[in-house]
KEMI-645886 format. One record per residue: residue in three letters; x, y, z of N, C-alpha, C in turn. Coordinates in Angstrom, 3 decimals, decimal comma. Last residue first. Layout:
BEGIN
SITE  res     neast    nnorth       nup    caeast   canorth      caup     ceast    cnorth       cup
SITE  ala         X         Y         Z         X         Y         Z         X         Y         Z
...
# end
This chain:
BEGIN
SITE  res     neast    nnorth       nup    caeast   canorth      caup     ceast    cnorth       cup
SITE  unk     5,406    80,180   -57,908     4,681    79,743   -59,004     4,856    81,365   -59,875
SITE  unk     8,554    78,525   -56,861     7,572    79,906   -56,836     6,744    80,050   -57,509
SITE  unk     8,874    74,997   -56,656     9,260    76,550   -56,888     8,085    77,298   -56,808
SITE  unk     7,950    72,952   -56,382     9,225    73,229   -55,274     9,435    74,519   -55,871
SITE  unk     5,968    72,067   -58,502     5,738    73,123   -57,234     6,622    73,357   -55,598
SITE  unk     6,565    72,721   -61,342     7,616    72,197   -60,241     7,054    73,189   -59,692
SITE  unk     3,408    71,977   -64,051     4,768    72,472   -63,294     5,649    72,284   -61,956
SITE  unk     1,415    70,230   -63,558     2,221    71,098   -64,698     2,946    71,939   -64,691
SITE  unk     0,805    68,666   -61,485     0,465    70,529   -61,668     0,859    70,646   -62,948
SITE  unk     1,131    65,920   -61,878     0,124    66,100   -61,308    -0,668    67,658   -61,133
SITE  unk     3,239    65,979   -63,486     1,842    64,940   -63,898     0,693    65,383   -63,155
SITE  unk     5,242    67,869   -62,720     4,591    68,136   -63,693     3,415    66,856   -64,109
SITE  unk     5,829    66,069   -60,033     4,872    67,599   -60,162     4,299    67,792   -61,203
SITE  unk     6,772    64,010   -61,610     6,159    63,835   -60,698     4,853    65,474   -60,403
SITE  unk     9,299    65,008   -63,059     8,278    64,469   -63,335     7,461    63,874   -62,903
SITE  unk    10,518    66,159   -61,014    10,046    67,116   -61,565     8,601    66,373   -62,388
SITE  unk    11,507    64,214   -59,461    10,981    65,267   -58,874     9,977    65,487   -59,517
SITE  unk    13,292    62,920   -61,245    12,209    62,289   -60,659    10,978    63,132   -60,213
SITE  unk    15,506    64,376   -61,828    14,499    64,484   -62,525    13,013    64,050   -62,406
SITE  unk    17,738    63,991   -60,315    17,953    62,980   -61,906    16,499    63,004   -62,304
SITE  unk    18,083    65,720   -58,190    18,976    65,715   -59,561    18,187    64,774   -60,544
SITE  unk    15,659    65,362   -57,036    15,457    66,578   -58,033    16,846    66,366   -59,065
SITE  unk    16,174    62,985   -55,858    14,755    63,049   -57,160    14,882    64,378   -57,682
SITE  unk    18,254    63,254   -54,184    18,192    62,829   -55,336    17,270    62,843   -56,155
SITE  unk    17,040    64,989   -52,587    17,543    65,612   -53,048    18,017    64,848   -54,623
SITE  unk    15,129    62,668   -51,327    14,273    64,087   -52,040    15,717    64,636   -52,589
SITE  unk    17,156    60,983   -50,564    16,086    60,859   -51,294    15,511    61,820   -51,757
SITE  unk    17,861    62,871   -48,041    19,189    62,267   -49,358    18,393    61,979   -50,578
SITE  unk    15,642    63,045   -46,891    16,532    64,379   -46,941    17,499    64,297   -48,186
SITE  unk    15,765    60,784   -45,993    14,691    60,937   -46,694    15,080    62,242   -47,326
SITE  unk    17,931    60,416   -44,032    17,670    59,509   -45,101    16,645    60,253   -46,237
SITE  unk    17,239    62,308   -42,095    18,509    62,188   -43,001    18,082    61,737   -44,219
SITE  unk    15,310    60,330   -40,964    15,481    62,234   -41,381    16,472    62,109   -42,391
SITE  unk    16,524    58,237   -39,624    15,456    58,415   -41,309    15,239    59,656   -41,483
SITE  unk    18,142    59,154   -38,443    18,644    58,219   -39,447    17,339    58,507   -40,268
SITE  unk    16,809    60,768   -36,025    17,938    61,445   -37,009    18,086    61,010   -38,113
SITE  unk    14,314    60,777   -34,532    14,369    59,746   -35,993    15,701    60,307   -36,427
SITE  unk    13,502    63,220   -32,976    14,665    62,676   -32,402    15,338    61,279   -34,091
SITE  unk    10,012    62,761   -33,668    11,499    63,241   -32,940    12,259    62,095   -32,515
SITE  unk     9,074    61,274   -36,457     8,861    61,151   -34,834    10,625    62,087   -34,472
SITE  unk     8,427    63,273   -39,469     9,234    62,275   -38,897     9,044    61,893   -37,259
SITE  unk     7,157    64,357   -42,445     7,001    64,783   -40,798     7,562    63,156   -40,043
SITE  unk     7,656    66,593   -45,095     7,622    64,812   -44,482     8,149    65,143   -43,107
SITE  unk     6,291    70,055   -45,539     7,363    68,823   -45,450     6,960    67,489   -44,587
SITE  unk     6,202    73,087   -47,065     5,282    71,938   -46,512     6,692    70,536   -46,640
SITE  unk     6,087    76,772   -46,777     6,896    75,275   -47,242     5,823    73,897   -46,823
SITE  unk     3,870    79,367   -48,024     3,585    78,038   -47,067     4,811    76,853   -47,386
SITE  unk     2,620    82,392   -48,087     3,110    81,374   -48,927     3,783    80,018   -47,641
SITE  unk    -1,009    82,995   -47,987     0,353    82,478   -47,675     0,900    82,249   -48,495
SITE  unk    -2,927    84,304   -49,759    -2,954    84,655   -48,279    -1,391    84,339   -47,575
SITE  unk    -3,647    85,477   -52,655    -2,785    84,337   -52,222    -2,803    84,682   -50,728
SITE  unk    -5,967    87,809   -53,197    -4,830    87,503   -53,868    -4,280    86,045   -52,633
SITE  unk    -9,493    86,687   -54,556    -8,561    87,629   -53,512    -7,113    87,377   -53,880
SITE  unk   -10,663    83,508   -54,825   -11,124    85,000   -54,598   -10,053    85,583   -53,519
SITE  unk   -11,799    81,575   -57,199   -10,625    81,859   -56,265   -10,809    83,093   -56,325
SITE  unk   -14,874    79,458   -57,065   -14,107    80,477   -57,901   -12,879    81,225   -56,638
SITE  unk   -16,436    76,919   -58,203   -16,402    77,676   -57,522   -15,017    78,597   -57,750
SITE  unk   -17,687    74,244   -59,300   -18,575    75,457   -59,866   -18,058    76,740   -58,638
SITE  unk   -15,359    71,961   -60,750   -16,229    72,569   -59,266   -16,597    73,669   -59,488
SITE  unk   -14,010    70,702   -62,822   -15,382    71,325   -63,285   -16,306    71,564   -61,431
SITE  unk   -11,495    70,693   -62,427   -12,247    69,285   -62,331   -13,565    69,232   -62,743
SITE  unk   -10,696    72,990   -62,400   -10,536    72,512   -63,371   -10,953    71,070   -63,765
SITE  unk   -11,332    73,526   -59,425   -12,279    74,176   -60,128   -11,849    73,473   -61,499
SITE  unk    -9,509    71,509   -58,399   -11,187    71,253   -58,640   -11,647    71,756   -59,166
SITE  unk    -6,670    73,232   -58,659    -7,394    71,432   -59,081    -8,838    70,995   -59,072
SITE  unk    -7,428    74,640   -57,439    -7,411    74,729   -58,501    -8,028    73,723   -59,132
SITE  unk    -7,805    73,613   -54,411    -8,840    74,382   -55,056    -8,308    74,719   -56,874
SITE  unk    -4,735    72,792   -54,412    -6,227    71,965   -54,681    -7,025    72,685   -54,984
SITE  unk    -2,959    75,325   -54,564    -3,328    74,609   -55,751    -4,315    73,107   -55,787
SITE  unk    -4,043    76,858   -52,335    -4,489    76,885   -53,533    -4,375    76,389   -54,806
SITE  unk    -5,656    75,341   -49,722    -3,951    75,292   -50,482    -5,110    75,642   -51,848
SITE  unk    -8,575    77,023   -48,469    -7,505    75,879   -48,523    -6,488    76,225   -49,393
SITE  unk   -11,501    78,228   -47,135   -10,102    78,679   -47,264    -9,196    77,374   -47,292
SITE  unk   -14,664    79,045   -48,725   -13,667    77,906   -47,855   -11,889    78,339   -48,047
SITE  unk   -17,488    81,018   -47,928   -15,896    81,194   -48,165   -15,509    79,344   -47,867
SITE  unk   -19,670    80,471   -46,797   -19,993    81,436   -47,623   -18,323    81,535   -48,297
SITE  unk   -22,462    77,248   -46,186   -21,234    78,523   -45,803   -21,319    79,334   -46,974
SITE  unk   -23,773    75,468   -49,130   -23,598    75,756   -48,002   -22,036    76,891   -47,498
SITE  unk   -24,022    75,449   -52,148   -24,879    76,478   -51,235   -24,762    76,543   -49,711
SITE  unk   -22,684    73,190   -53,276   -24,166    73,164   -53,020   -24,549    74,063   -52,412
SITE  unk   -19,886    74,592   -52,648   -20,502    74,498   -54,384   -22,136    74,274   -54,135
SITE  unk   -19,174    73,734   -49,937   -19,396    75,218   -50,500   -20,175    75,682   -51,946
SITE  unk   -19,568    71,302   -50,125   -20,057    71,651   -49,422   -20,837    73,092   -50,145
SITE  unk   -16,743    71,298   -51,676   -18,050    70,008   -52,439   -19,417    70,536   -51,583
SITE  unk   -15,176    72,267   -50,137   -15,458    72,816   -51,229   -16,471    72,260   -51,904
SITE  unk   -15,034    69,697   -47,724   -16,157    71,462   -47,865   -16,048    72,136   -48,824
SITE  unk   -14,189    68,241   -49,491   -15,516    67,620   -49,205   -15,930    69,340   -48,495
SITE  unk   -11,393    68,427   -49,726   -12,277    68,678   -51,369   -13,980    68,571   -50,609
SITE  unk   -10,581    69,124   -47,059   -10,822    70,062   -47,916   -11,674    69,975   -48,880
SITE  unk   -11,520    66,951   -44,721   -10,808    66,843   -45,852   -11,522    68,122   -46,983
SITE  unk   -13,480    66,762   -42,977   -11,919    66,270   -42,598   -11,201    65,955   -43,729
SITE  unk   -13,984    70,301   -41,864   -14,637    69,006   -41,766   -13,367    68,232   -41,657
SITE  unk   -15,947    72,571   -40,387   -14,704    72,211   -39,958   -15,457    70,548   -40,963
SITE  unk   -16,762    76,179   -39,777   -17,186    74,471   -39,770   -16,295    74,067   -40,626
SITE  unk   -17,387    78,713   -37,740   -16,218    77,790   -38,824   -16,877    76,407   -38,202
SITE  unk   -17,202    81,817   -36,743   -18,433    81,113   -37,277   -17,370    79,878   -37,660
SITE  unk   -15,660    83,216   -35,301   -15,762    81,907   -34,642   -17,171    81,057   -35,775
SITE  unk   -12,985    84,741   -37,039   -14,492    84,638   -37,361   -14,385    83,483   -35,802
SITE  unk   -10,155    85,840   -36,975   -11,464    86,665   -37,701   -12,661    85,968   -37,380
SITE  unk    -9,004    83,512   -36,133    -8,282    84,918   -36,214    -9,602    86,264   -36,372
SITE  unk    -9,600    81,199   -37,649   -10,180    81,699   -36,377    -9,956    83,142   -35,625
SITE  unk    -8,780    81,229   -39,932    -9,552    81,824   -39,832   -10,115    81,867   -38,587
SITE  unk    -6,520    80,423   -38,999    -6,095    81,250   -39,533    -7,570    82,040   -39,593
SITE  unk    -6,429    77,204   -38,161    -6,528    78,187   -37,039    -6,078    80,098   -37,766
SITE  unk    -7,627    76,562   -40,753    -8,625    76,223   -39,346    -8,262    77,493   -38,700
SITE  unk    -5,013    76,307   -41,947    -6,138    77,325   -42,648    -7,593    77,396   -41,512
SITE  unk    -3,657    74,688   -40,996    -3,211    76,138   -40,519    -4,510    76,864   -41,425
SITE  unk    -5,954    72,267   -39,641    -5,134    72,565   -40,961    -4,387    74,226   -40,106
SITE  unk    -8,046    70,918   -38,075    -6,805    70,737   -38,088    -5,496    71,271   -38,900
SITE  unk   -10,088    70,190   -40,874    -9,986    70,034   -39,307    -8,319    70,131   -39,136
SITE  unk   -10,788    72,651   -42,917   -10,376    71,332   -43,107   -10,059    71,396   -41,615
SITE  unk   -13,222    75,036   -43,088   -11,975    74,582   -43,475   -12,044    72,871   -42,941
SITE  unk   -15,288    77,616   -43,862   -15,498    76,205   -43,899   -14,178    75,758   -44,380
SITE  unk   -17,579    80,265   -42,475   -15,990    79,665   -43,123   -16,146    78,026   -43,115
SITE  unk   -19,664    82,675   -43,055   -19,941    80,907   -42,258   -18,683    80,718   -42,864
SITE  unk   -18,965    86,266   -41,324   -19,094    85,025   -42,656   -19,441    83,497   -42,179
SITE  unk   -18,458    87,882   -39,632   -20,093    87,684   -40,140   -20,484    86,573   -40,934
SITE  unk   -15,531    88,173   -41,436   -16,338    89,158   -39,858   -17,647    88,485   -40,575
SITE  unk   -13,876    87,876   -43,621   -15,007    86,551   -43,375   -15,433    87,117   -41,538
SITE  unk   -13,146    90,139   -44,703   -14,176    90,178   -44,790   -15,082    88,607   -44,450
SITE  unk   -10,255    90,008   -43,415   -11,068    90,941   -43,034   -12,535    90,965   -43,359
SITE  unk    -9,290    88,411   -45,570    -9,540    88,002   -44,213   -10,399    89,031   -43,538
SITE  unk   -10,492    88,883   -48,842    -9,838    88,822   -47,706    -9,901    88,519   -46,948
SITE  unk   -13,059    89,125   -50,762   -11,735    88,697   -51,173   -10,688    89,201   -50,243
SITE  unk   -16,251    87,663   -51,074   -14,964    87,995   -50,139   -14,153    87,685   -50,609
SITE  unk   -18,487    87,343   -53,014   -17,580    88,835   -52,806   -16,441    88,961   -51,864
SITE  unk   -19,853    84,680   -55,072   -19,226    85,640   -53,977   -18,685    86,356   -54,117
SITE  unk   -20,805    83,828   -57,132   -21,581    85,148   -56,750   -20,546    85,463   -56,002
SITE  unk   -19,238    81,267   -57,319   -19,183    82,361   -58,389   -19,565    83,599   -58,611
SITE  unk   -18,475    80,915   -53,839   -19,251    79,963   -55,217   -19,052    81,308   -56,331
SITE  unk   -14,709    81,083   -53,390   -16,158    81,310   -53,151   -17,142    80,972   -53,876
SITE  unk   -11,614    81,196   -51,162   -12,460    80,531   -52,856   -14,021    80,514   -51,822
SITE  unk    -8,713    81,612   -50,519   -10,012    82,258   -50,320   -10,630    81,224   -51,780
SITE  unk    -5,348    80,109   -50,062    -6,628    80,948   -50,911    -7,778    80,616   -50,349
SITE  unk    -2,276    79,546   -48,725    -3,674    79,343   -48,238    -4,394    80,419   -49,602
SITE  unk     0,302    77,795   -50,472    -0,348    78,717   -49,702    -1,631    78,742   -49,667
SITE  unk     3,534    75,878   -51,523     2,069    76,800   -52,148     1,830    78,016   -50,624
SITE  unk     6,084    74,477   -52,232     5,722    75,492   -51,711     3,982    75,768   -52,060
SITE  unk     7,738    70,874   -50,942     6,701    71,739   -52,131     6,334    73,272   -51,243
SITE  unk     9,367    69,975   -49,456     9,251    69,481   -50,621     8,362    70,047   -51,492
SITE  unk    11,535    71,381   -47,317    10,350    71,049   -47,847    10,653    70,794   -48,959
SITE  unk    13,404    68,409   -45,246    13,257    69,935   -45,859    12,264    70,166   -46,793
SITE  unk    11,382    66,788   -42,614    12,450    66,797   -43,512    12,727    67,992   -44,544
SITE  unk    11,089    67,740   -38,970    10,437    67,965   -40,708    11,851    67,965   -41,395
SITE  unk     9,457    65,971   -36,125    10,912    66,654   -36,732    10,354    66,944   -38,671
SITE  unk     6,967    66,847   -33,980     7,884    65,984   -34,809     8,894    66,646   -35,447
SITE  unk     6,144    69,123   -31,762     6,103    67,122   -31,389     6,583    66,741   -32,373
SITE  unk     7,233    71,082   -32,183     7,091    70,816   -30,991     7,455    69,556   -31,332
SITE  unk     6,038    71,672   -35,126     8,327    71,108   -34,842     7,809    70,999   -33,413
SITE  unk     4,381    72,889   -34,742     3,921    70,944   -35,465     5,679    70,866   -34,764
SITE  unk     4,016    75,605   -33,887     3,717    73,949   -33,567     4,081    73,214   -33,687
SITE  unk     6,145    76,250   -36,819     7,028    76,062   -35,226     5,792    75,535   -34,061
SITE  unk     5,271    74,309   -39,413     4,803    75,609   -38,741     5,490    75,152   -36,903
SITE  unk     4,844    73,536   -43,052     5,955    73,590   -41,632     5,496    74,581   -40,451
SITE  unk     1,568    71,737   -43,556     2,902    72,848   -43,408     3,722    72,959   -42,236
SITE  unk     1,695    68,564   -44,716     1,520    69,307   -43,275     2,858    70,618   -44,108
SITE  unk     0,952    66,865   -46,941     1,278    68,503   -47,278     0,964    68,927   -46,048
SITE  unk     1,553    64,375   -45,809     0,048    64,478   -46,457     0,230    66,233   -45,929
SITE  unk     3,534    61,922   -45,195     3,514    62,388   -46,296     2,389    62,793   -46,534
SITE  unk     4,864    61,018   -42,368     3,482    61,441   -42,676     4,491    62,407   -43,958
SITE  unk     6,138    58,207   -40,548     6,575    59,866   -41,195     4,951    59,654   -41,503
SITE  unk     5,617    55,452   -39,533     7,225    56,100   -39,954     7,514    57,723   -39,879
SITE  unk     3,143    55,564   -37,310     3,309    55,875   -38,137     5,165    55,863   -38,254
SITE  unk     3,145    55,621   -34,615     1,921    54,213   -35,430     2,786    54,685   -36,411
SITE  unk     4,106    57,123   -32,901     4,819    55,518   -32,966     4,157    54,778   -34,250
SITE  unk     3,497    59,272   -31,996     2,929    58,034   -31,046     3,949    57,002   -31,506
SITE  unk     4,019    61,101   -33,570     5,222    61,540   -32,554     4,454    60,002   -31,723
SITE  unk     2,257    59,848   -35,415     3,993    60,188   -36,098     4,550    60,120   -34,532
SITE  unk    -0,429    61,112   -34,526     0,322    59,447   -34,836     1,652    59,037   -35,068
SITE  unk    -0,255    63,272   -34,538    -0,134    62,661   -33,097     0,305    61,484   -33,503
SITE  unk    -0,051    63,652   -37,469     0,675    64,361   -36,583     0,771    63,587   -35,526
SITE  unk    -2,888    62,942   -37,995    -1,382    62,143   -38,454    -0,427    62,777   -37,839
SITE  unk    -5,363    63,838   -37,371    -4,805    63,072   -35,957    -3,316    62,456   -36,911
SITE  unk    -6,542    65,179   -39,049    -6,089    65,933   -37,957    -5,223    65,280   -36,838
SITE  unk    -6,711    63,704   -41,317    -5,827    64,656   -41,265    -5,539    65,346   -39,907
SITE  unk    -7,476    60,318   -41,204    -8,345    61,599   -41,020    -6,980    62,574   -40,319
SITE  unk    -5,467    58,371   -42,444    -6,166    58,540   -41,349    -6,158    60,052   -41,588
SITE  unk    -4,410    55,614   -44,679    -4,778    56,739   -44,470    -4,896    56,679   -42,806
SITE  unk    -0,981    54,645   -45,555    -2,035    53,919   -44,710    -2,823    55,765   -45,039
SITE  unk     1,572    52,896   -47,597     0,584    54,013   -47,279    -0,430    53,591   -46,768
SITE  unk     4,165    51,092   -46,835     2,878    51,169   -46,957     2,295    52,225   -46,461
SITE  unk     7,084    50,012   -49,305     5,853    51,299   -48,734     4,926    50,380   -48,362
SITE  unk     9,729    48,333   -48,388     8,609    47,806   -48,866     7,575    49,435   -48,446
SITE  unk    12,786    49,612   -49,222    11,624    49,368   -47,915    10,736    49,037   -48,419
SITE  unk    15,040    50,810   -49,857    15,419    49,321   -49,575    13,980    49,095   -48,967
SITE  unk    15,240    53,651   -50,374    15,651    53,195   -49,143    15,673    51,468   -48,694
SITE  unk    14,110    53,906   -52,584    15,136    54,542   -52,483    15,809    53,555   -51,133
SITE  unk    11,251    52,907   -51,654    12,308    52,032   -52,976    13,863    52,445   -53,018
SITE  unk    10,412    55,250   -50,071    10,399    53,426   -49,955    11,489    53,142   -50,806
SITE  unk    10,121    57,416   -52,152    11,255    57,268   -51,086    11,490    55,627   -50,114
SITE  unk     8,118    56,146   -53,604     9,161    56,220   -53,915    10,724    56,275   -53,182
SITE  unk     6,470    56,105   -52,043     6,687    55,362   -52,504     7,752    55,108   -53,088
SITE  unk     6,414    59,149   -51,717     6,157    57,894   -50,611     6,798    56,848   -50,854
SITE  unk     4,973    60,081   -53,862     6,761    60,519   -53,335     6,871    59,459   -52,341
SITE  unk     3,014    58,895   -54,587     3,793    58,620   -55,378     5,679    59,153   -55,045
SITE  unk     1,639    60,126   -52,610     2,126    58,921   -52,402     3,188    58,343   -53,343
SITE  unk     1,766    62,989   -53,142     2,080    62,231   -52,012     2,334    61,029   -51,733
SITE  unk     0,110    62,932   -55,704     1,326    63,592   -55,462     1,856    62,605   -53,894
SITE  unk    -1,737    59,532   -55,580    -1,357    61,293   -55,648    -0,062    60,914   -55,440
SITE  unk    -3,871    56,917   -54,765    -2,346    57,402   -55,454    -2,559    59,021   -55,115
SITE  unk    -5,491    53,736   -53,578    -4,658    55,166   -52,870    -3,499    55,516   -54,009
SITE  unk    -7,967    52,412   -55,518    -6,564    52,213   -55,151    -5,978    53,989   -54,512
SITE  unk   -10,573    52,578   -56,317   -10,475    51,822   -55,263    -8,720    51,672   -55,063
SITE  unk   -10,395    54,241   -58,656   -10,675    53,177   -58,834   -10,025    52,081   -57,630
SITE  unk    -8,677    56,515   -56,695    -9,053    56,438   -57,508    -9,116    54,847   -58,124
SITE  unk    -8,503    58,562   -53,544    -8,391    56,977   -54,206    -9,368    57,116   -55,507
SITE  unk    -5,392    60,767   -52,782    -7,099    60,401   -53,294    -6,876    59,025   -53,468
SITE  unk    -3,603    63,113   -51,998    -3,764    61,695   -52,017    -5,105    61,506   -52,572
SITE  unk    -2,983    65,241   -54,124    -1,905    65,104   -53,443    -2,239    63,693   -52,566
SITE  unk    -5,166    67,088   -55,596    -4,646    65,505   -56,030    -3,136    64,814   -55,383
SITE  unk    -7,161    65,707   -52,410    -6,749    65,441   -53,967    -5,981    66,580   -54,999
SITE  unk    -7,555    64,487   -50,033    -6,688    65,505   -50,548    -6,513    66,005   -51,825
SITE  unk    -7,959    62,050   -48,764    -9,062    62,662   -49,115    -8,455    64,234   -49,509
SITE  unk    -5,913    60,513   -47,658    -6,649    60,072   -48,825    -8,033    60,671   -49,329
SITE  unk    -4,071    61,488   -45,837    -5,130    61,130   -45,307    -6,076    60,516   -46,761
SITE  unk    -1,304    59,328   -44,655    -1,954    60,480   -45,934    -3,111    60,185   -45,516
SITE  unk     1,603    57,941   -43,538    -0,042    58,002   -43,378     0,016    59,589   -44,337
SITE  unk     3,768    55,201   -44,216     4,126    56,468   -44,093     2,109    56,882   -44,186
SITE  unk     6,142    52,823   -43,309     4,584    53,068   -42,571     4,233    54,333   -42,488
SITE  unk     8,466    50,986   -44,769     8,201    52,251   -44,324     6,692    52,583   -44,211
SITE  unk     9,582    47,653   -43,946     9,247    48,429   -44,183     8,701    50,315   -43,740
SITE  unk    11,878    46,360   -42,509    11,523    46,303   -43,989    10,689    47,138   -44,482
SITE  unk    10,766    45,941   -39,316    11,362    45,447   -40,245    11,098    45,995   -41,442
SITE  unk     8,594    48,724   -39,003     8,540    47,586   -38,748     9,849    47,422   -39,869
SITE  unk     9,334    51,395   -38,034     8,407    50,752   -36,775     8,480    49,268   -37,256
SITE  unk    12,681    52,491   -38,806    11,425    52,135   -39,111    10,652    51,319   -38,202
SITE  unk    15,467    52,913   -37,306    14,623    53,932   -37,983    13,406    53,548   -38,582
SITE  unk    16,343    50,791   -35,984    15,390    51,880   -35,597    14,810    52,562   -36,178
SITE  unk    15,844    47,935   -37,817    16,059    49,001   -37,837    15,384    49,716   -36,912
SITE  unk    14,428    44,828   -36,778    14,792    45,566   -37,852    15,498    46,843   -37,040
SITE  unk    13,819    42,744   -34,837    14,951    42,281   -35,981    15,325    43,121   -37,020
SITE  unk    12,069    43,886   -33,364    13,422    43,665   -32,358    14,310    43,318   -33,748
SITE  unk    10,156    47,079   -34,522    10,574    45,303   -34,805    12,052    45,024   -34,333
SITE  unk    10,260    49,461   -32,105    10,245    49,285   -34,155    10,707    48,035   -33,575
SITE  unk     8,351    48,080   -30,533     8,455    48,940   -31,584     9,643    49,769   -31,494
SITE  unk     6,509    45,213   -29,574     8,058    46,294   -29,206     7,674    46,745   -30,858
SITE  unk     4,139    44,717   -27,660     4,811    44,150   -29,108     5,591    45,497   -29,089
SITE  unk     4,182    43,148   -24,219     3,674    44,293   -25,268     4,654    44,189   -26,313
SITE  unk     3,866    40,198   -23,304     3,190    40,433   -24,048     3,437    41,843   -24,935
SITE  unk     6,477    40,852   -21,160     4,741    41,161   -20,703     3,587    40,959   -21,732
SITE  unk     9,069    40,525   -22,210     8,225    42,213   -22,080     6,622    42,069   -21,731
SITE  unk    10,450    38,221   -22,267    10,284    38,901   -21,692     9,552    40,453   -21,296
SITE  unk    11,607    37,091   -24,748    12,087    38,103   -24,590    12,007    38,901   -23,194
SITE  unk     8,726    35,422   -26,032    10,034    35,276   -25,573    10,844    36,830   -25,566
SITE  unk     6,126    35,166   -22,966     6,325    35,961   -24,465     8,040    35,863   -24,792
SITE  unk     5,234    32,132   -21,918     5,472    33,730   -21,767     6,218    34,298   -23,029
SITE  unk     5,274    29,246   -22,446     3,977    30,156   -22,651     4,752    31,027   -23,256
SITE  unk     7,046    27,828   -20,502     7,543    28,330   -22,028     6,574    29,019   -22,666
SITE  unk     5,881    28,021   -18,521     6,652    29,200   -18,328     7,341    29,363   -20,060
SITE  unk     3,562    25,933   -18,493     3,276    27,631   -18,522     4,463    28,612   -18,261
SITE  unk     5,425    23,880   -18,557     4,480    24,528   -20,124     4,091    25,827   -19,729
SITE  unk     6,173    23,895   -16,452     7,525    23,852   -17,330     6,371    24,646   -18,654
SITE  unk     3,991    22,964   -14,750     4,829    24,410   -14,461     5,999    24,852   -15,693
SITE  unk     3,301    20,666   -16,247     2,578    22,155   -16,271     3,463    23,320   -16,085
SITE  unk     5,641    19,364   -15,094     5,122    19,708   -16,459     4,252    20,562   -16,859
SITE  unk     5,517    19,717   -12,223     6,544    20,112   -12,591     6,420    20,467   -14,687
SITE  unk     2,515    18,142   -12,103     2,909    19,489   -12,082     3,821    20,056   -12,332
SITE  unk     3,700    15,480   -12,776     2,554    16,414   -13,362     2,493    17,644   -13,375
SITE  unk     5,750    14,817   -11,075     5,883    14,654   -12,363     5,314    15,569   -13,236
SITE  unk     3,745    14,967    -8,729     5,083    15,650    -8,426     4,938    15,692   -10,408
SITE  unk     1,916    12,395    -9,590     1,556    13,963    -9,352     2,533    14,648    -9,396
SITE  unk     4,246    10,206    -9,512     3,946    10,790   -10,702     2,701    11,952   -10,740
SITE  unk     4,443    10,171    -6,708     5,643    11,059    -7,546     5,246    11,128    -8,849
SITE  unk     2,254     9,435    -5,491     3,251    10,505    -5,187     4,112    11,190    -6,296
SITE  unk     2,244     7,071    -6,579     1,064     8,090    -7,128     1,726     9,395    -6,726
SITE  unk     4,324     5,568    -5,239     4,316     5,704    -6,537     3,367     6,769    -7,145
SITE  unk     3,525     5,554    -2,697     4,280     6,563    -3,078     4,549     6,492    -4,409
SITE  unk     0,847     4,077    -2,653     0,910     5,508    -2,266     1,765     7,008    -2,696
SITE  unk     2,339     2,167    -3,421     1,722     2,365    -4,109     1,081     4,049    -4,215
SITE  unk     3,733     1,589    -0,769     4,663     1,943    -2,280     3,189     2,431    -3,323
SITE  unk     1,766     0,936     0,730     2,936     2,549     0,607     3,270     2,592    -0,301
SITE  unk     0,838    -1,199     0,000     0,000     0,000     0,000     0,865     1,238     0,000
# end
């Protein structure tokens, strides 16, 4: 009876020592609690994942991102993408609603943000900016009756900008009337059916639409002139750099240019 006792003894002992052995090879290897490390333990700092570059646009920009026949292209991505290939990286363009790519860059979700953030000593708080890559500026545009052609005259006015933009906090300067959405072409698409009375955005999208056949009209002279640049997480030195080497090579060997000119018809790294 003892031995038998103690034979059951030790193959319980047996049992548990095997459990205890399976729930410790469970745990995550490395040690961190389950949380998934960023940037990938087998790649590069300078990118969140191995191999590739995780650059956000908001896809409602046009013609700097849009989707056309269910696929993400523009000006923007096509530099995106490109700077991918330069760099050995698989792209992936992701969207998200323009006001939150900024927070996403200095969070981590994102590599950079390719979606015409102007340079403005805010935004350098929380991320770093590669040198700009295109110039424009803010315009006034109104349905074809309208009469405001300044800041001074949206006193009284309904304004209608893009969430988050320097054209948001420009007309707040003058008006608290402002409705706000999350992508420029959709309050100019607003402004054309009779709603508000002004929308203020980059003036070469509003071009771009009125030549798209948008029934609305540029009013007043140019408000800004505006650099705009690829927005990096502080401190990123290596992919700053990097992308810095990339844009300079697309203007020597032309890449640049034929890129602007498909999408403006001309090099909007210059003065128009």
């Amino acid at each position: 009876m003892k031995k038998k006792i103690s034979g059951l003894a030790v193959m319980m002992l047996s049992m548990s020592l095997l459990v205890v052995g399976c729930g410790q090879s469970a745990a995550p290897a490395g040690g961190n609690g389950g949380q998934a490390s960023t940037p990938a333990a087998s790649g590069s700092s300078m990118t969140k994942e191995a191999g590739q570059f995780i650059y956000a646009a908001s896809g409602e920009y046009q013609p700097f991102s849009y989707f056309k026949d269910g696929q993400l292209t523009g000006f923007d991505i096509e530099i995106g993408d490109e700077i991918a290939k330069r760099l050995g990286l698989e792209p992936k363009p992701v969207t998200s609603p323009f006001s939150g790519i900024i927070a996403g860059v200095k969070e981590g979700r994102y590599d950079a943000a390719i979606a015409s953030h102007a340079i403005t000593d805010e935004r350098r708080e929380q991320v770093d900016f590669a040198d700009p890559y295109y110039l424009s500026g803010g315009q006034l545009f109104t349905r074809p009756d309208g009469d405001i052609s300044t800041l001074e005259g949206l006193k009284g006015k309904e304004v209608a900008v893009a969430l988050g933009t320097t054209h948001e906090k420009m007309a707040r300067e003058y008006t608290d009337n402002i409705k706000t959405y999350d992508s420029d072409v959709t309050a100019m698409r607003a402004l054309e059916q009779g709603k508000h009375d002004v929308v203020i955005t980059d003036s070469v999208v509003g071009e771009i639409a009125i030549q798209q056949g948008l029934k609305i009209k540029k009013s007043g002279a140019a408000l800004t002139e505006v650099q705009h640049g690829i927005a990096v997480r502080k401190g990123n030195e290596e992919l700053l750099n990097k992308i810095n080497e990339v844009l300079k090579q697309m203007h020597e060997d032309g890449t640049y240019l034929k890129l602007s000119e498909k999408y403006f018809q001309r090099d909007i790294s210059k003065k128009d």
